[in-house]
C-alpha positions in Angstrom: 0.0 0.0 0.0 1.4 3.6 -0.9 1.9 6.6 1.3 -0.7 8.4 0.4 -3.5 5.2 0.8 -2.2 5.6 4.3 -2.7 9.0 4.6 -6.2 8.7 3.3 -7.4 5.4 5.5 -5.6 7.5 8.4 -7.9 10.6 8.0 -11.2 8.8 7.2 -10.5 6.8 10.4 -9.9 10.0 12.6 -13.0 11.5 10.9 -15.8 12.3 13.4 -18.4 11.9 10.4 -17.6 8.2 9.2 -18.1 7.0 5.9 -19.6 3.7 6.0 -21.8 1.3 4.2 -25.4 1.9 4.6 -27.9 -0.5 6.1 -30.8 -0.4 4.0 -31.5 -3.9 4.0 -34.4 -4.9 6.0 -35.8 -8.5 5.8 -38.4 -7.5 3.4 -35.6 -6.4 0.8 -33.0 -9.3 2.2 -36.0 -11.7 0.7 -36.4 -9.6 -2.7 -32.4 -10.2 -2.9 -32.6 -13.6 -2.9 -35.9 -14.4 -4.8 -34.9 -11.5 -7.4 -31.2 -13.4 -7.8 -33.0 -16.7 -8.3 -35.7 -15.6 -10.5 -34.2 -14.8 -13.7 -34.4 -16.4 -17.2 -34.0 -19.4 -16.1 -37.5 -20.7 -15.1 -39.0 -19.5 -18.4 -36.2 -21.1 -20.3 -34.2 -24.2 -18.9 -37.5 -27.0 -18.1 -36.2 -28.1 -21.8 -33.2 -28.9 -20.9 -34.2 -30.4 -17.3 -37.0 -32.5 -18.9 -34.2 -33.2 -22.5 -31.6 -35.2 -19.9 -34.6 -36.3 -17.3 -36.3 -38.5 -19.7 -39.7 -38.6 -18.4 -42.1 -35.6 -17.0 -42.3 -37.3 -13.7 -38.4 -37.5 -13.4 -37.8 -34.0 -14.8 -40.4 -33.2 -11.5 -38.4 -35.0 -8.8 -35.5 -32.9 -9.9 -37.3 -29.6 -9.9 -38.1 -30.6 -6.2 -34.7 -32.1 -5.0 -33.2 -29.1 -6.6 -34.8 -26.8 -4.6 -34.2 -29.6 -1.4 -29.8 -29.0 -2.0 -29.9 -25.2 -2.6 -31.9 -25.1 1.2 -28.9 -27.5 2.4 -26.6 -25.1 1.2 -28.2 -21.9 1.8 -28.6 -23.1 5.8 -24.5 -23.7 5.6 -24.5 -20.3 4.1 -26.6 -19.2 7.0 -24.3 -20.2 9.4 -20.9 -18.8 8.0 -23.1 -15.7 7.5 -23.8 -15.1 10.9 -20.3 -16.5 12.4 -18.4 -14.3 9.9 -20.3 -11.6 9.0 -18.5 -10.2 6.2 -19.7 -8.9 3.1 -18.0 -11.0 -0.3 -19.7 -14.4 0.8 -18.0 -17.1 -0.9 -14.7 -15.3 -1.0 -14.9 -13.6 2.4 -15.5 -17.0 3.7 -12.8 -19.1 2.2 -9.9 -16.3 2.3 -11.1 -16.3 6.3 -10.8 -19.9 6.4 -8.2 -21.5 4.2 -6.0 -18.3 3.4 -5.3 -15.9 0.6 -4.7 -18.1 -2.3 -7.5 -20.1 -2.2 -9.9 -17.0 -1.5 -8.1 -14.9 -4.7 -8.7 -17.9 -6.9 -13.0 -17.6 -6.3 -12.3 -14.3 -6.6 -10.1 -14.1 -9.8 -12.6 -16.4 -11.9 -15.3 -14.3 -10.8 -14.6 -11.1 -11.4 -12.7 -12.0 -14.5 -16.1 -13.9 -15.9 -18.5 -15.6 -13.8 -20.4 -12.4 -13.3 -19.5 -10.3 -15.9 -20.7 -13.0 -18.1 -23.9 -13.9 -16.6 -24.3 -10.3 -16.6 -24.5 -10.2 -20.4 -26.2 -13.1 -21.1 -29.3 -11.7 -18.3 -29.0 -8.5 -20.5 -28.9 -10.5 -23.8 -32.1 -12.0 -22.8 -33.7 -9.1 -21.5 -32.8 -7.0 -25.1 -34.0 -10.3 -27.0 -37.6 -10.4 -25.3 -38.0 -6.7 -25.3 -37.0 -6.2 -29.4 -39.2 -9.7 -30.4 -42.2 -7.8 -30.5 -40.6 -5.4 -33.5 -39.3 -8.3 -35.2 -42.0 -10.7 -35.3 -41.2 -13.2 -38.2 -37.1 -12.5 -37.5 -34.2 -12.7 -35.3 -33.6 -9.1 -33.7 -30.2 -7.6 -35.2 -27.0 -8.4 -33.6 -26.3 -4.7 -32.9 -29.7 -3.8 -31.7 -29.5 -6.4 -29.0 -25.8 -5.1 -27.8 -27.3 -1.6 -27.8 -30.1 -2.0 -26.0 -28.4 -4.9 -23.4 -25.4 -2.4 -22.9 -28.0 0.8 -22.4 -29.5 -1.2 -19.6 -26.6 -2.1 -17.7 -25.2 1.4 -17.8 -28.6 2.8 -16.9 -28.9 0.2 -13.6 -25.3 1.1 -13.2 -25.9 5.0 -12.4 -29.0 3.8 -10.5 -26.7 1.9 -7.9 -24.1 4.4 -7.5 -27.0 6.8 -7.4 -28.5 5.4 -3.9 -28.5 1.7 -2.3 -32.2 2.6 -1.6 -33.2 2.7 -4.8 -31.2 -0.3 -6.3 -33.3 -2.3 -3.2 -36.4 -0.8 -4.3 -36.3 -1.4 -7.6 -35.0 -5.3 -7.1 -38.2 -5.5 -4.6 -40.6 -4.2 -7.2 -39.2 -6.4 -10.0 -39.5 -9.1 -7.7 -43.1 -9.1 -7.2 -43.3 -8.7 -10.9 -41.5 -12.2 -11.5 -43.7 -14.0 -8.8 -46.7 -12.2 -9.9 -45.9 -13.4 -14.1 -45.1 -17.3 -11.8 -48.4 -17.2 -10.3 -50.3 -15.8 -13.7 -48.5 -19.5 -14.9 -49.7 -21.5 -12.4 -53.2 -19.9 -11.8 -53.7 -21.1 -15.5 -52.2 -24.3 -15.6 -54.5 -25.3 -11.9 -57.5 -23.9 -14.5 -56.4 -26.6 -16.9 -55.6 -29.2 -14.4 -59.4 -28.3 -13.3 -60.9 -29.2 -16.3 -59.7 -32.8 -16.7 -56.3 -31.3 -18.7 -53.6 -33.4 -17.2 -53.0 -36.3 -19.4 -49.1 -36.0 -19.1 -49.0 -35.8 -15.3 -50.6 -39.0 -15.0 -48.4 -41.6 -13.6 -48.9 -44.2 -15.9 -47.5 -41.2 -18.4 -45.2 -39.3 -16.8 -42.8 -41.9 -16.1 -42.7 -43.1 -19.7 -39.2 -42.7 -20.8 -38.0 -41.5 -24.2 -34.7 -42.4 -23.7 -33.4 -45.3 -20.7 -31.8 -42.9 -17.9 -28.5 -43.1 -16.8 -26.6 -41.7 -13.6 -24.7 -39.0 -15.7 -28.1 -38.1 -17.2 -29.5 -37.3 -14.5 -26.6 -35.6 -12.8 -26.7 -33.4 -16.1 -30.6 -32.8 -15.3 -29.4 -31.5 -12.2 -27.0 -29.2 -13.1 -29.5 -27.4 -16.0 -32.2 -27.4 -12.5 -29.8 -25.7 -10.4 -28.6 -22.9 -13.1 -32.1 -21.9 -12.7 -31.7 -22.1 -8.5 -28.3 -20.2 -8.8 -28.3 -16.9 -7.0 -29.4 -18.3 -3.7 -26.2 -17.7 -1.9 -26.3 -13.6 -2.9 -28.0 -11.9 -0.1 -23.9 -12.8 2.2 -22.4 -10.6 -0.5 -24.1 -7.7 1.0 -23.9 -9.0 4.4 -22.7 -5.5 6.1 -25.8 -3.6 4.8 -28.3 -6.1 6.3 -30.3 -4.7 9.1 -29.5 -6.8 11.9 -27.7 -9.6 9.9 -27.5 -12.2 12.2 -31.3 -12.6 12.5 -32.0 -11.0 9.2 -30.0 -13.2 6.9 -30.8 -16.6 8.1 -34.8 -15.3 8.0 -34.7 -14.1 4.4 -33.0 -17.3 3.4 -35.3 -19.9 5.2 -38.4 -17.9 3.8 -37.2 -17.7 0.4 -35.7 -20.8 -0.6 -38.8 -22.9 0.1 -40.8 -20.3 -1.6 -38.7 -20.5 -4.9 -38.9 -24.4 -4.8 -42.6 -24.7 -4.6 -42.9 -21.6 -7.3 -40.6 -23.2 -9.3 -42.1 -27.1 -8.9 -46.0 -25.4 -9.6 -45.0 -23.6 -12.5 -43.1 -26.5 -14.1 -46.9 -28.5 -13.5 -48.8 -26.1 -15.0 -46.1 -26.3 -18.1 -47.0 -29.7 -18.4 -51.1 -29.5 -17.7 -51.2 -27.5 -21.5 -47.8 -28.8 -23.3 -46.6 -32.1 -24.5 -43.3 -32.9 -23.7 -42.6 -33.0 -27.2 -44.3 -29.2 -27.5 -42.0 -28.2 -24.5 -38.9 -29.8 -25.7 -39.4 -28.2 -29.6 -39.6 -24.4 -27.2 -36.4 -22.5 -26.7 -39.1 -19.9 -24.7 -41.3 -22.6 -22.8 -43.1 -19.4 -20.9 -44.1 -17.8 -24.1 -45.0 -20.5 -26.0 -47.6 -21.3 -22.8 -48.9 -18.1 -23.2 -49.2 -18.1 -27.3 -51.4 -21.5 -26.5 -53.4 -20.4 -23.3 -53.6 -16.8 -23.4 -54.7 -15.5 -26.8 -54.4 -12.2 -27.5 -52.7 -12.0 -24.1 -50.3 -13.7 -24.8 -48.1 -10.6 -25.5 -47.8 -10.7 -21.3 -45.3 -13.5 -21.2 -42.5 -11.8 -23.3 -43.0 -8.7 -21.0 -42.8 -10.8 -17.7 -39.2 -12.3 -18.9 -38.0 -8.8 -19.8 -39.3 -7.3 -16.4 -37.6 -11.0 -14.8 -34.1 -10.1 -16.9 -34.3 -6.6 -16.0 -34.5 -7.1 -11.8 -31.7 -10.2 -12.5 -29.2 -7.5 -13.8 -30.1 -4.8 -11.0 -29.1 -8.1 -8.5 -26.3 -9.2 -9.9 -24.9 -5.8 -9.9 -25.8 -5.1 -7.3 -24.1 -8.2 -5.5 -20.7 -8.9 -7.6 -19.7 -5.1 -7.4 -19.9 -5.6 -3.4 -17.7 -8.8 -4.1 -15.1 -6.6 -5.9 -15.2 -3.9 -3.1 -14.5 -6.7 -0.9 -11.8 -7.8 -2.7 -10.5 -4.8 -2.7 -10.4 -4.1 1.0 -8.5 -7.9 1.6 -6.1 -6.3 -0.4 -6.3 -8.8 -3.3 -7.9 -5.9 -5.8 -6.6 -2.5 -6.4 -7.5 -0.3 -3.3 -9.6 1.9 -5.2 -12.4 -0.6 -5.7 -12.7 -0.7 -2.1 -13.9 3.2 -1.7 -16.9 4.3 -1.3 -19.3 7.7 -2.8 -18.5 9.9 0.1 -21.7 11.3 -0.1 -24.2 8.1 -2.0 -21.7 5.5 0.5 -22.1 3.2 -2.9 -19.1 1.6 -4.4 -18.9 3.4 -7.3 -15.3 2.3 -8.5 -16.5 -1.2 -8.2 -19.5 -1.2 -10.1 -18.3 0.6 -13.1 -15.6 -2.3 -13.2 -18.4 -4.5 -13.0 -20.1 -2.4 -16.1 -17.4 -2.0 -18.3 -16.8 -5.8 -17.5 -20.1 -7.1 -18.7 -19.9 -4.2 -21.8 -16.6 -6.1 -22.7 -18.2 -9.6 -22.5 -21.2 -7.8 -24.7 -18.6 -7.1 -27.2 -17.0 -10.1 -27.4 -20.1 -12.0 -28.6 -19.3 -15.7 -27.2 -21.1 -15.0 -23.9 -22.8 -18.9 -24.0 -20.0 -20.1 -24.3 -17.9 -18.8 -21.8 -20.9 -19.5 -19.3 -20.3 -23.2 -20.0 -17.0 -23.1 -18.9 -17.2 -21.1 -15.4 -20.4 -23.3 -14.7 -18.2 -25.4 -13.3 -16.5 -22.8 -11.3 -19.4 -22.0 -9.7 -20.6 -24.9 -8.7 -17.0 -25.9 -7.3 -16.7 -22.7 -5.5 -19.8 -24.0 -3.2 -18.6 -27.4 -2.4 -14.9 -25.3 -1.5 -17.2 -22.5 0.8 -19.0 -25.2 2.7 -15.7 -27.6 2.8 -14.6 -24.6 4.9 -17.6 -24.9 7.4 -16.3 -28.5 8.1 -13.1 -27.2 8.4 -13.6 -24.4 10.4 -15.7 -26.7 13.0 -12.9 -28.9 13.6 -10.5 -26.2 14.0 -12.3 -24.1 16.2 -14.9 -26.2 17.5 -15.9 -23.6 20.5 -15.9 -20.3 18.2 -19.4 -18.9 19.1 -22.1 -19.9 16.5 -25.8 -18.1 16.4 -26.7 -20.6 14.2 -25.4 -24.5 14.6 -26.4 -26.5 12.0 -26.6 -30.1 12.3 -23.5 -31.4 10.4 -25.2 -34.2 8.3 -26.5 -30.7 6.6 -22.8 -29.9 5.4 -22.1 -33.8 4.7 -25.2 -34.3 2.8 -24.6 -31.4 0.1 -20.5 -32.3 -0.2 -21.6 -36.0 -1.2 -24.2 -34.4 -3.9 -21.8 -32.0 -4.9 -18.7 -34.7 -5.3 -21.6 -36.9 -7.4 -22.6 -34.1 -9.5 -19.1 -32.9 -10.6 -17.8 -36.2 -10.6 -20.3 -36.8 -13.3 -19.9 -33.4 -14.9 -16.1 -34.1 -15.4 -17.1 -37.0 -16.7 -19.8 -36.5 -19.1 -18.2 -32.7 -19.7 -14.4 -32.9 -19.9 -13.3 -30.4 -21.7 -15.5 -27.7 -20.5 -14.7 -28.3 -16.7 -11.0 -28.4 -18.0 -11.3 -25.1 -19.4 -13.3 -23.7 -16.8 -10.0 -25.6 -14.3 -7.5 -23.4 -16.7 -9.8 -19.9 -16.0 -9.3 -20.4 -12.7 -5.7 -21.6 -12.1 -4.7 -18.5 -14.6 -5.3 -16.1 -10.9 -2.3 -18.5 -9.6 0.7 -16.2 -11.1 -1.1 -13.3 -11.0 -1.7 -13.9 -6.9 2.0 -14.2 -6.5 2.9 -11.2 -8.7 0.0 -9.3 -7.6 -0.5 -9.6 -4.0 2.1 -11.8 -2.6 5.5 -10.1 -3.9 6.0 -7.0 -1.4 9.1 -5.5 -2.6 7.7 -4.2 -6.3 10.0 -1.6 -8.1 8.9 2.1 -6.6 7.7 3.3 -9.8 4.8 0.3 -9.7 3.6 2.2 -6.4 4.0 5.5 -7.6 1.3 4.5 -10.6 -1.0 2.8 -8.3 -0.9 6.1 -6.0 -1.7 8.1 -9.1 -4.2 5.7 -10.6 -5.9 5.9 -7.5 -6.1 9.4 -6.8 -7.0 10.5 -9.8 -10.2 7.8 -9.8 -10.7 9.6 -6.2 -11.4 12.9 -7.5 -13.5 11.6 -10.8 -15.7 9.2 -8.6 -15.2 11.5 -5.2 -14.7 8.6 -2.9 -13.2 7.5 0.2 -12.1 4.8 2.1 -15.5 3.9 4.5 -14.8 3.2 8.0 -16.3 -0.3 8.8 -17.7 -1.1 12.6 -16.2 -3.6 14.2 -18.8 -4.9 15.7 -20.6 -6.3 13.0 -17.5 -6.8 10.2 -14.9 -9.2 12.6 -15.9 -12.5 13.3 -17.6 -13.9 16.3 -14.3 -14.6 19.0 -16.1 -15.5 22.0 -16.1 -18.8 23.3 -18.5 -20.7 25.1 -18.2 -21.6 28.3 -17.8 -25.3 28.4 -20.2 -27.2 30.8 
């Protein structure tokens, strides 16, 4: 760290006004994070693939469920390191508290560098897709339009959360209850079908008639389509330090939400099936809008508007969260210091989400965003299985460290036996794309040691740096924030044995 860094964290930290984080977050807006992360495309989109490597209707079902069943075993281990280190970063915060630096700047590399940025533009891909079909009924909409318009949205959601953190959570609880309200429309209609005698797939005799015989790796393939549509339910311990109360608001949002998404998720997938064949749903790359072109008539234009509002609240969450990953970064010292200041009046990171822009605008450009998803899947899914390795870990080596929340540890062993089945089989079925995704990842190796671990860097390297970051002071007019201790360091006190 330069002189003048030090100079700067000195005089924010003998400031009698501090500069911190704001906590905006209440339970109600903790909930909308979560649901609003989940939530995205992939509900209206990936039942063709679940049902594609399920086989059968019934099957595909089972897996909607059990999907939902693993993400609440892994958000309730999320819980935990939540409350016992109540950082903001999740994941990373967790595993760089845990098993050290290297480990932690390796999450945090392959994130930053493409996990979300990527995501990022294929949500915003989506969202210009759905909102441009309408204009170009009987065509694809043109390649530039759809970068235009995806790249005017992030920018726009962008300003909005360096504008306030207030209205960034307002705006991802409003789009929220648009998603769940587009969900219910679904499975309102598909109970009226079911009601009228339309059900013919969901009969048993029928919906465990397989197309193809199923196999293990299958299956395990069926599961990893279901839980890219359950992927975002670890997002609300990003923002950890601007949760109201987080040790009793973070485990409530997550034990209310998860089960809610599952039996959203499981209904709407029903209702799919009480007005689609399987052969209908598998011929749909849109299953939500080619329901609606069957059941609604000339309402049928609301399901192309209920994705693009569902896009539209997934991009406001996930920028919401990764910039607050990167600012996190930042402050371990494992990201330029800059990304870890805040507006000194808004008390957003602003540095960090136009990284997180300018990211996902890059990604944009590049075209190849599908991909490049394929390939940090893998990533992402590993990154869980390291984060709750680390709750095993960190019970053994500090068994008395003083938990809020204790759970039961056939919770932690239960998920690390799905996850070592489910990559496993992904490594076996997908080779090359978890070796790739391997090689992302491993790339953060030389770049830790050059980057963070080699102290003695020539003096002109720090004298750029300082610059750098002064002059992104004065454009973005930001400051070091002041954290409290009292709610950022993790719980120290031990229990009194008995």
């Amino acid at each position: 760290m330069g002189d003048s860094e030090r100079r700067d964290r000195e005089a924010a930290s003998s400031s009698s006004d501090r500069v911190t984080l704001k906590k905006e977050i209440g339970l109600l807006s903790a909930c909308a994070i979560i649901i609003g992360n989940i939530i995205g495309s992939g509900i209206f989109i990936s039942p063709k693939g679940v049902l594609e490597h399920a086989g059968s209707v019934g099957l595909s079902l089972i897996v909607w469920t059990c999907g939902g069943g693993i993400c609440a075993l892994g958000s309730m281990c999320y819980a935990e390191l939540g409350v016992t280190i109540p950082k903001s970063g999740g994941d990373y915060s967790y595993v760089t508290e845990i098993f050290g630096g290297l480990v932690g700047f390796l999450l945090l590399w392959s994130a930053v560098l493409i996990m979300y940025p990527t995501t990022l533009a294929v949500i915003a891909l989506t969202f210009s897709n759905y909102v441009l079909q309408p204009a170009f009924p009987y065509c694809v909409p043109p390649y530039i339009a759809t970068r235009l318009l995806a790249t005017i949205c992030v920018l726009f959601l962008t300003w909005v959360n360096c504008h306030s953190v207030r209205w960034a959570t307002r705006i991802q609880d409003i789009f929220t209850v648009g998603k769940l309200l587009a969900l219910v429309l679904i499975i309102v209609v598909g109970l009226v079908q079911i009601s009228k005698g339309h059900y013919e797939a969901l009969r048993p005799s029928v919906a465990f008639e397989f197309r193809q015989e199923p196999s293990v790796g299958q299956i395990a393939l069926a599961f990893l389509q279901a839980s890219f549509a359950y992927s975002g339910w670890n997002f609300l311990n990003y923002v950890t330090e601007e949760v109201v109360e987080p040790r009793k608001n973070l485990p409530r949002a997550i034990y209310i939400s998860i089960p809610l998404v599952t039996l959203v998720y499981t209904m709407t997938n029903i209702a799919y099936f009480s007005s689609m064949t399987p052969e209908e749903l598998l011929a749909s790359n849109a299953v939500a809008v080619t329901f609606g072109e069957k059941l609604l008539g000339m309402f049928s234009w609301v399901m192309p508007i209920s994705v693009a509002l569902s896009t539209f609240g997934g991009i406001n969450g996930y920028l919401f969260t990764s910039s607050r990953l990167c600012f996190s970064g930042a402050r371990e010292g494992h990201l330029p210091y800059l990304l870890a200041m805040i507006h000194l009046k808004n008390c957003t990171p602003i540095p960090a989400l136009l990284l997180c822009c300018i990211a996902t605008i890059v990604i944009l450009c590049i075209g190849e965003t599908h991909n490049l998803i394929n390939y940090v899947s893998f990533i992402n899914y590993l990154s869980y299985g390291v984060t709750i390795a680390g709750l095993i870990y960190l019970r053994k080596k500090k068994p008395h460290l003083a938990r809020p929340i204790k759970v039961n540890m056939l919770i932690p062993f239960s998920y690390m036996l799905f996850w070592v089945v489910l990559l496993g089989f992904s490594l076996y079925s997908e080779p090359v794309v978890c070796g790739l995704g391997m090689v992302i990842m491993l790339t953060g190796v030389p770049i830790y040691f050059v980057g963070v671990r080699w102290r003695d860097k020539p003096k002109w390297i720090y004298r750029l740096v300082e610059r750098v970051t002064y002059v992104g002071q004065k454009l973005c007019y930001v400051v070091f924030p002041q954290a409290d201790p009292s709610e950022t360091e993790p719980l120290t006190t031990h229990k009194n044995s008995d």
